[in-house]
C-alpha positions in Angstrom: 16.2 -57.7 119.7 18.9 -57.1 122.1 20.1 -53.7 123.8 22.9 -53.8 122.6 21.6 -54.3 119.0 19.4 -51.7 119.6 21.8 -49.4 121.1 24.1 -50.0 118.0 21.6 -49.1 115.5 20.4 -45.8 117.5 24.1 -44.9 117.7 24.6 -45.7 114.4 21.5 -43.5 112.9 22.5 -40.6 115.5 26.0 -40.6 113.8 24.7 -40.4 110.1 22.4 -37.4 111.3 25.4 -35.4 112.9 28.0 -36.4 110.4 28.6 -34.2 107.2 29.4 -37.0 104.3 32.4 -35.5 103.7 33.2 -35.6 107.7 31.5 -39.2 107.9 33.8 -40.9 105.0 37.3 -39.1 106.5 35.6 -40.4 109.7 35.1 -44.0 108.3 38.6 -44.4 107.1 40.4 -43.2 109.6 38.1 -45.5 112.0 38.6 -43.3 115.2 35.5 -44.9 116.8 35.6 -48.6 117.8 32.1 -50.2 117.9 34.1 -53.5 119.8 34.9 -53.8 123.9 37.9 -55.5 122.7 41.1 -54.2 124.1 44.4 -54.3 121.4 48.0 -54.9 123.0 50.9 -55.1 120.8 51.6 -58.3 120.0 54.8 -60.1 121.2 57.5 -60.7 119.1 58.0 -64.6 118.3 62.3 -64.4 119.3 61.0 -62.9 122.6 58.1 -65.0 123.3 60.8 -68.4 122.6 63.6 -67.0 124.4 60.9 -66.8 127.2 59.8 -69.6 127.3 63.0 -71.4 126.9 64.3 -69.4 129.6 61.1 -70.4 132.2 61.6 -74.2 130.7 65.5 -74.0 131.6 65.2 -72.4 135.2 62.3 -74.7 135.6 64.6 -77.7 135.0 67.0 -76.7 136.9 65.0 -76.4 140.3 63.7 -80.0 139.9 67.4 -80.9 139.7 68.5 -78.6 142.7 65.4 -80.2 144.6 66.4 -83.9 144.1 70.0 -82.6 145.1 68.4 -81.0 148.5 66.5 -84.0 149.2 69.1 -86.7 149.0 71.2 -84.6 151.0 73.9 -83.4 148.8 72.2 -79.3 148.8 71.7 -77.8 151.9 67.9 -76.7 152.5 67.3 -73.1 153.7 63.9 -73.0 153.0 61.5 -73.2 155.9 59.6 -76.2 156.3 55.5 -76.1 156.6 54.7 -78.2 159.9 51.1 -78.7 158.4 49.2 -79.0 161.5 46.4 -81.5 161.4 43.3 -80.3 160.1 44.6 -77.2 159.2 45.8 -76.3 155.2 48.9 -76.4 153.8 50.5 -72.7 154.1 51.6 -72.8 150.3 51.3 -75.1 147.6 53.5 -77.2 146.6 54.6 -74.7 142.9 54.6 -71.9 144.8 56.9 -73.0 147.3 59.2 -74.0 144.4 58.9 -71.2 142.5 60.1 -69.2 145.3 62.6 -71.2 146.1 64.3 -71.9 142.4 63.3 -69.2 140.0 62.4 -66.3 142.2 65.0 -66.1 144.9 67.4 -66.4 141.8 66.7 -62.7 141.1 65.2 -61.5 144.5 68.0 -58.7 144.8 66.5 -56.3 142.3 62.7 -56.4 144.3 61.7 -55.1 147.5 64.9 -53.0 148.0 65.1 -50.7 151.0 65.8 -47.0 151.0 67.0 -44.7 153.5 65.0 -41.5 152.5 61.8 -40.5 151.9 60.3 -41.8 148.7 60.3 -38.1 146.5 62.0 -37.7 143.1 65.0 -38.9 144.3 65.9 -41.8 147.0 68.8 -43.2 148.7 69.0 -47.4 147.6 70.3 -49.1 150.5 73.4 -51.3 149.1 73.0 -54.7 149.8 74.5 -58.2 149.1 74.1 -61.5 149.2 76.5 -64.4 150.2 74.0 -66.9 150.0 72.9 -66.9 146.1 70.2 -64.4 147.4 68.8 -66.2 150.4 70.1 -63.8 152.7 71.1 -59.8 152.6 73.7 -57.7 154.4 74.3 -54.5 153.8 77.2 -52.6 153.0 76.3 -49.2 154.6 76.6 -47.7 151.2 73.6 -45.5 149.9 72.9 -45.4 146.6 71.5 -41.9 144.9 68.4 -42.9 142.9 65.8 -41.8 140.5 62.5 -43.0 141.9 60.1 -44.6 139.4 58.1 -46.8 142.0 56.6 -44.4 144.5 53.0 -42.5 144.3 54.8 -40.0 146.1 54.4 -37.8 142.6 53.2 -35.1 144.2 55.6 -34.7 147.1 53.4 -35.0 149.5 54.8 -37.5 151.1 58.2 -35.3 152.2 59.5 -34.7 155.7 60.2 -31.2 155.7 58.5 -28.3 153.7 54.7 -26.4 153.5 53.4 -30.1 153.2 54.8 -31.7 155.8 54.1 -28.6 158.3 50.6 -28.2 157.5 50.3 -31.8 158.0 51.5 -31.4 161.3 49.0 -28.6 162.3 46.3 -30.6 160.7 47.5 -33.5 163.1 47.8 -31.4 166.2 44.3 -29.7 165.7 42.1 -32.6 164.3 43.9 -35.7 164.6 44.4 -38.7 162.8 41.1 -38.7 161.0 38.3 -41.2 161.9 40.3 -43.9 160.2 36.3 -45.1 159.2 33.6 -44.5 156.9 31.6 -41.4 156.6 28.4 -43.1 157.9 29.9 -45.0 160.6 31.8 -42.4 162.6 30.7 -39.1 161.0 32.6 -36.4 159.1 35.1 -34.1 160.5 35.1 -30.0 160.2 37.9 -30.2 157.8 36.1 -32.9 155.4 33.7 -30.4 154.6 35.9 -26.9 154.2 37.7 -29.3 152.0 34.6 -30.3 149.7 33.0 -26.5 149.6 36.4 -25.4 148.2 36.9 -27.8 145.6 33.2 -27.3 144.4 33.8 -23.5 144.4 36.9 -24.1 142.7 35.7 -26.6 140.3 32.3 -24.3 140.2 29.8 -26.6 140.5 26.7 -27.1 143.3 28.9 -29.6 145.9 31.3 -32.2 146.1 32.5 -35.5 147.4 36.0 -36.0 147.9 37.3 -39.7 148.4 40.9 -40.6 150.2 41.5 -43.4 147.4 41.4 -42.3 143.6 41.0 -45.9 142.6 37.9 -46.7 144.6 36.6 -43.3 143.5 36.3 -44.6 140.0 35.6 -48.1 139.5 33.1 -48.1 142.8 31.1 -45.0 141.5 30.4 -45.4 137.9 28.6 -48.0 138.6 26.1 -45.4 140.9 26.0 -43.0 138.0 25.4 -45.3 135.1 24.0 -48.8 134.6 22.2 -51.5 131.9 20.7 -49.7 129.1 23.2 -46.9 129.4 26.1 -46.1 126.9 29.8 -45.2 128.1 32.1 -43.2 125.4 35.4 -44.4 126.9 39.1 -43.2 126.0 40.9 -46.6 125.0 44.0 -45.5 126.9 41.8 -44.8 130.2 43.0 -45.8 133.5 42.2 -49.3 134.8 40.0 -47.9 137.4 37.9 -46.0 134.6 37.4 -49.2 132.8 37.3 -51.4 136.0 34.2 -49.4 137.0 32.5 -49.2 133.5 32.2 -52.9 133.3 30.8 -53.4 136.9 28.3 -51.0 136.0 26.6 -53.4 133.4 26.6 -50.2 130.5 27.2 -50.4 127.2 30.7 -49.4 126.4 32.4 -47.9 123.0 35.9 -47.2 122.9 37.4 -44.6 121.1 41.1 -43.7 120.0 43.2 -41.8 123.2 42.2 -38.0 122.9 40.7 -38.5 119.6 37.6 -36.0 120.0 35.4 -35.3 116.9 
């Protein structure tokens, strides 16, 4: 018999013990526990998935067309051309040099835009243009007032002026730019520490580790708290680094419906 067989049937029996059998059938019904790993998406709407499709097939089409144009001469090329260097590996292959060219330089204008501010709440959009069926940009001086729904700036600790910014400035001036390294290759620094000691008397608890990255945090620690043999209740709407570092940890996994707490 498997773990996860076995697993199942202890979670199973544990349930039937705790569950009241009026509690257990409303439980039941409603099926707010999932015994699957498998993840549930909405599922896309056949006029959208053809219209799609048809779409990719048509700008697809095109390209080829606009290609054999370019290479008989009657386009101009503006793409640069890949030398490949003897012994060496082609720089792109040969899709992804025409996706770029046909399909994603067709709509290149609304990615990658620059701003004049700094990314909070609100930016300024640089203005830009394109004579060149997005090849090339100028821009028209204008800014453009923004809501910003790209930044990680949520927090705005990322502003130029304000408590932030100036302790961030004394912090500089009296430690530096950090080690830029791990812990256990150049060593932790006085403010690391005062740093951990407050959040564990904050958070009261014995000590604490705090981590620069929130993603690594997750998915590269679960797997040192829990491993094979062990069982992870997770919230089905968790973030990616939650579930990310669930499955590397080789546990057993059950998901349950978001905030759904018995």
């Amino acid at each position: 018999m498997s773990a996860k067989t076995t697993m199942d049937q202890s979670l199973d029996k544990n349930m039937n013990k705790s569950l009241s059998s009026n509690s257990k059938s409303k439980f039941i019904s409603e099926n707010k526990f999932k015994y699957d790993n498998h993840e549930k998406f909405e599922e896309t709407p056949t006029w959208a998935a053809v219209v799609t499709v048809l779409g990719y097939a048509i700008l697809s089409a095109l390209g080829w067309l606009r290609d054999f144009l370019r290479n008989i001469g009657l386009e101009e090329k503006k793409t640069a051309n890949d030398p490949n260097p003897r012994d060496f590996v082609p720089l792109y292959q040969s899709y992804e040099c025409f996706y770029t060219r046909n399909l994603y330089t067709r709509i290149r204008d609304v990615f990658n835009q620059p701003i004049a501010s700094v990314a909070g709440a609100k930016v300024h959009v640089m203005e830009r243009f394109s004579d060149d069926f997005n090849w090339t940009f100028k821009f028209s001086g204008k800014k453009i007032p923004s809501i910003n729904l790209g930044s990680y700036n949520y927090l705005g600790f990322a502003e130029n002026q304000g408590p932030c910014s100036e302790r961030a400035i004394k912090s500089i001036e009296k430690y530096g730019v950090t080690t830029c390294s791990m812990r256990h290759e150049l060593g932790n620094q006085q403010y690391m520490k005062e740093l951990e000691s407050l959040m564990a008397e904050y958070l009261n608890v014995e000590d604490c580790i705090a981590f620069g990255m929130g993603f690594a945090t997750n998915a590269l620690n679960i797997p040192t708290l829990v491993g094979k043999g062990d069982l992870i209740l997770s919230d089905k709407l968790n973030h990616v680094s939650l579930i990310l570092g669930a499955r590397l940890s080789g546990a057993i996994i059950r998901t349950f419906d978001h905030n759904v707490v018995l």
